[in-house]
One Martini backbone bead per residue (centre of mass of N, CA, C, O) as a GRO file, in nm:
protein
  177
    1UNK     BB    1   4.578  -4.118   1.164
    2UNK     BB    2   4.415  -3.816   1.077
    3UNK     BB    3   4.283  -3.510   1.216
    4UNK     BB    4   4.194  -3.208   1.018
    5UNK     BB    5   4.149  -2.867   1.004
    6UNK     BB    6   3.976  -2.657   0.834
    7UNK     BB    7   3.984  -2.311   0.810
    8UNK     BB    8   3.823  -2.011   0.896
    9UNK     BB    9   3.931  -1.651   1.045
   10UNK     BB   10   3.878  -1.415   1.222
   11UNK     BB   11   4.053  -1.225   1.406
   12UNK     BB   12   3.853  -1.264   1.637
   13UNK     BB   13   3.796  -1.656   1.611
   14UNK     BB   14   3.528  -1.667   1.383
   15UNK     BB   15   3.366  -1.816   1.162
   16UNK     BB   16   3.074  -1.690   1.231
   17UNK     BB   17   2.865  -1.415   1.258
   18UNK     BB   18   2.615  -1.348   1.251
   19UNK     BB   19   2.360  -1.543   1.195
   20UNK     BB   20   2.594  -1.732   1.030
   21UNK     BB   21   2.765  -1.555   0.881
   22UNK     BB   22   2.966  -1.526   0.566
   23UNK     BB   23   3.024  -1.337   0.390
   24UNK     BB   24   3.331  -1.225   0.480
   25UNK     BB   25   3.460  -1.487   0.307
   26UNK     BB   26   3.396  -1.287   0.020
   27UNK     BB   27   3.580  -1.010   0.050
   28UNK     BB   28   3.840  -1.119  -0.090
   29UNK     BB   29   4.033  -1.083  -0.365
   30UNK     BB   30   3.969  -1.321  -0.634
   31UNK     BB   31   4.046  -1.301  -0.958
   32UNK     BB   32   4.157  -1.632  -0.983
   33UNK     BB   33   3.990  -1.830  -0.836
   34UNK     BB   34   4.132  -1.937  -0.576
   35UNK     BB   35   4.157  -2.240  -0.349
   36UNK     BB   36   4.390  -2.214  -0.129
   37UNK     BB   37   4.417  -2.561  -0.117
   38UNK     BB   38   4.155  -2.726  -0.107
   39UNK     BB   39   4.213  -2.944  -0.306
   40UNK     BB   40   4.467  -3.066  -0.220
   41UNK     BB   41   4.340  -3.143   0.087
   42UNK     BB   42   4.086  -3.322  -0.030
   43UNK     BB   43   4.344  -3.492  -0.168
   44UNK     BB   44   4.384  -3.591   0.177
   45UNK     BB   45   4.145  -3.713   0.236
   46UNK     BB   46   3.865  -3.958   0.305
   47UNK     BB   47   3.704  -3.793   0.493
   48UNK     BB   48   3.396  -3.630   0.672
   49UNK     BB   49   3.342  -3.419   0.944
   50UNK     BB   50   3.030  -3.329   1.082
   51UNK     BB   51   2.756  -3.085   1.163
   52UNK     BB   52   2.456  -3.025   1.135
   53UNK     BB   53   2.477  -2.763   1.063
   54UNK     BB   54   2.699  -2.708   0.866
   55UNK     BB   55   2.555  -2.894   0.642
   56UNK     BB   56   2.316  -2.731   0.640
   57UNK     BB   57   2.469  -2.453   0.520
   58UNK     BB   58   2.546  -2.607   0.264
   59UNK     BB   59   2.233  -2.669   0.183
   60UNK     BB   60   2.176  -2.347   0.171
   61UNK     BB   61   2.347  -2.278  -0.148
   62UNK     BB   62   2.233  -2.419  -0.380
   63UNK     BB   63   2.394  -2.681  -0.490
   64UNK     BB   64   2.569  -2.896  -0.554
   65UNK     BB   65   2.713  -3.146  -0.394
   66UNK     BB   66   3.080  -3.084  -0.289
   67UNK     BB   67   3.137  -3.389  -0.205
   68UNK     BB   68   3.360  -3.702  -0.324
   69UNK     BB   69   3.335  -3.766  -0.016
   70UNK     BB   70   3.290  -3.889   0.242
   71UNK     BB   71   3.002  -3.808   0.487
   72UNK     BB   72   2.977  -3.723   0.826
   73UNK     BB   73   2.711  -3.662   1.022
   74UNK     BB   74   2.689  -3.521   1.363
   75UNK     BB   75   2.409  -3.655   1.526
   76UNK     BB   76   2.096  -3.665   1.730
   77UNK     BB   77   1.839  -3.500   1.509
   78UNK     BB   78   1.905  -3.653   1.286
   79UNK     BB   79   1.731  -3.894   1.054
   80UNK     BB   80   1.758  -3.745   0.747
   81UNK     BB   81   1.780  -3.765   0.411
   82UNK     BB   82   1.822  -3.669   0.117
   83UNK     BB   83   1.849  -3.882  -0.166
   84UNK     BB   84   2.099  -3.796  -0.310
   85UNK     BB   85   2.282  -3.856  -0.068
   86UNK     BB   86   2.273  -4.111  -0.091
   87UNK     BB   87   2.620  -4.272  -0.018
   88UNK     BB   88   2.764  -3.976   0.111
   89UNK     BB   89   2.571  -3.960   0.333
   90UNK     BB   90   2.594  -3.989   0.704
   91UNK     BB   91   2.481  -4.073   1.030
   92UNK     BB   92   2.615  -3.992   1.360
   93UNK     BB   93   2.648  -4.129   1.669
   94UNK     BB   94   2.836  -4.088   1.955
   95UNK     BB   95   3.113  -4.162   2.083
   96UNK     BB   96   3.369  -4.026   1.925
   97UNK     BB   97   3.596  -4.282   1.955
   98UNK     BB   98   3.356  -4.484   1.793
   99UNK     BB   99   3.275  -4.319   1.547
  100UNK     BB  100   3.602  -4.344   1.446
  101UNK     BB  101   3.605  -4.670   1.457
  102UNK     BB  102   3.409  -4.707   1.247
  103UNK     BB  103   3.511  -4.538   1.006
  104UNK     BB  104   3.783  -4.681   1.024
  105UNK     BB  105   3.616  -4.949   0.875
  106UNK     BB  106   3.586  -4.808   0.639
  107UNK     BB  107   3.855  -4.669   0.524
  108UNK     BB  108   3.878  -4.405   0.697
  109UNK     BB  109   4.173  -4.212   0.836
  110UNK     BB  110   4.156  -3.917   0.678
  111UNK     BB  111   4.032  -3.622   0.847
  112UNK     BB  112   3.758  -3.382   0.813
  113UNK     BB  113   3.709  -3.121   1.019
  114UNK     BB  114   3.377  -2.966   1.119
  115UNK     BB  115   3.286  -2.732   1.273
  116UNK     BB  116   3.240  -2.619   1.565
  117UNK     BB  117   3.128  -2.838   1.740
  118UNK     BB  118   3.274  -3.046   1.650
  119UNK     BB  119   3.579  -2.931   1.730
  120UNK     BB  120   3.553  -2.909   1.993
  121UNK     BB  121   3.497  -3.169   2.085
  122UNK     BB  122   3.732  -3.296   1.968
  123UNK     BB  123   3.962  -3.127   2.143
  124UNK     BB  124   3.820  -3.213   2.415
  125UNK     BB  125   3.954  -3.525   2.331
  126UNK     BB  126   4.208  -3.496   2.204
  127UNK     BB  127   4.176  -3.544   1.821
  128UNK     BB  128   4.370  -3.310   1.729
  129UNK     BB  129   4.631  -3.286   1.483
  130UNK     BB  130   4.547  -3.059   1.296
  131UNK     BB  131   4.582  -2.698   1.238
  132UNK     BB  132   4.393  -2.499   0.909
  133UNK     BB  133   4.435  -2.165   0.937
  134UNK     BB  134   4.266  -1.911   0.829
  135UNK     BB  135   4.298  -1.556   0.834
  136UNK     BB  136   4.094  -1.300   0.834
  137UNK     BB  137   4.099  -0.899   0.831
  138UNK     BB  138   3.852  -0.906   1.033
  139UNK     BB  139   3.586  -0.786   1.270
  140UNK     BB  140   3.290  -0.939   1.407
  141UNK     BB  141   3.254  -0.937   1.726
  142UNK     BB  142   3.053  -1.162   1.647
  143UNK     BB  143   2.966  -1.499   1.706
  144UNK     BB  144   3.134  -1.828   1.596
  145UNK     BB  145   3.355  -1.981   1.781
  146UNK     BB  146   3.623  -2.217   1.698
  147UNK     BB  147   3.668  -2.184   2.034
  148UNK     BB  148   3.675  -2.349   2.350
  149UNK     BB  149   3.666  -2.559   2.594
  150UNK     BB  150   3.864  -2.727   2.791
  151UNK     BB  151   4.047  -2.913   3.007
  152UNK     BB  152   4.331  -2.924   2.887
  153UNK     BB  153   4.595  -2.802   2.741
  154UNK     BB  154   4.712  -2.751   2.404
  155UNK     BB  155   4.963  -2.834   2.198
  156UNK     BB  156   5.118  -2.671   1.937
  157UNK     BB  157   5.299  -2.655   1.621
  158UNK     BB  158   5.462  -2.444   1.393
  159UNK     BB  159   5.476  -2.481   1.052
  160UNK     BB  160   5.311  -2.273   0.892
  161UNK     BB  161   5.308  -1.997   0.667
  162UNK     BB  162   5.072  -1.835   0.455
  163UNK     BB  163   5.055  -1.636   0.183
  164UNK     BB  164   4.708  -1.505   0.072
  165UNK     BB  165   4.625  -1.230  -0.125
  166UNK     BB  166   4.755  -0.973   0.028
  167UNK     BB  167   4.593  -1.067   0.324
  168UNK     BB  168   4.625  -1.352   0.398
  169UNK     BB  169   4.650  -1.628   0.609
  170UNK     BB  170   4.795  -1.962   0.641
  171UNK     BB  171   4.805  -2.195   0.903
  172UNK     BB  172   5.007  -2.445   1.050
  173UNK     BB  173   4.945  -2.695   1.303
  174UNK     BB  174   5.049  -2.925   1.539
  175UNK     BB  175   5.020  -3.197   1.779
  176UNK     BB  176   5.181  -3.208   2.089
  177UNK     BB  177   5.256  -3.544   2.249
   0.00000   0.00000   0.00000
């Protein structure tokens, strides 16, 4: 069972910019619509846990529904979903551990973590494997960090560095346990 972070970020470690902005993510040159590998990892995962925030940030895209895997999304204040997400789209809440227990009783075991908070929730509980960092070489000032509090320093070794579009580099990391 591995939880591993797929993300992109700015260089001062910003996932979104002022005001959850993204355009930035879509400033570097992609003549060949290269997907950097995220088919590869999403066809490596069994499901995807996410926090109400970035949900909402998907569905705020006005495309269809971009995942073919089931999605939970963590929320205490989220009641209920369009319909079209019916049985795609569930929603989980309490304790992360349990959480997590019920999902793997699902038959998911290899998980994508995603969003700001739900990433810090997992990282403070010691619960990521894997962290597949893209780092794009702007600086946003402002915006939300990646990175919060932990109770205590989390070790990683790092697996890979790869240099994608002769901008970004996508690093890989696992966690020393």
């Amino acid at each position: 069972m591995t939880n591993t972070v797929y993300i992109a970020t700015s260089l001062d470690g910003l996932i979104a910019g002022k005001d959850d902005n993204l355009d930035w993510l879509h400033d570097i040159p992609n003549p060949q619509n290269d997907d950097l590998g995220f088919s590869a990892f999403m066809d490596s995962v069994d499901a995807l846990v996410m926090g109400r925030n970035t949900f909402e940030v998907v569905l705020s895209f006005g495309i269809d529904w971009p995942y073919s895997k089931p999605v939970y999304v963590l929320s205490n204040s989220l009641t209920s979903l369009p319909a079209e997400l019916k049985g795609k789209v569930f929603i989980v809440n309490g304790p992360l551990e349990q959480v997590l227990d019920d999902i793997h009783q699902q038959g998911h075991h290899n998980l994508y973590i995603d969003g700001g908070n739900v990433i810090q929730q997992f990282l403070q509980h010691d619960l990521i494997d894997t962290l597949i960092i893209t780092t794009i070489p702007v600086l946003l000032g402002a915006g939300t960090p990646l990175f919060g509090e932990l109770i205590q320093p989390l070790k990683f070794r790092h697996v890979s560095a790869e240099p994608l579009l002769d901008y970004i580099v996508k690093n890989t990391y696992t966690r020393q346990r």
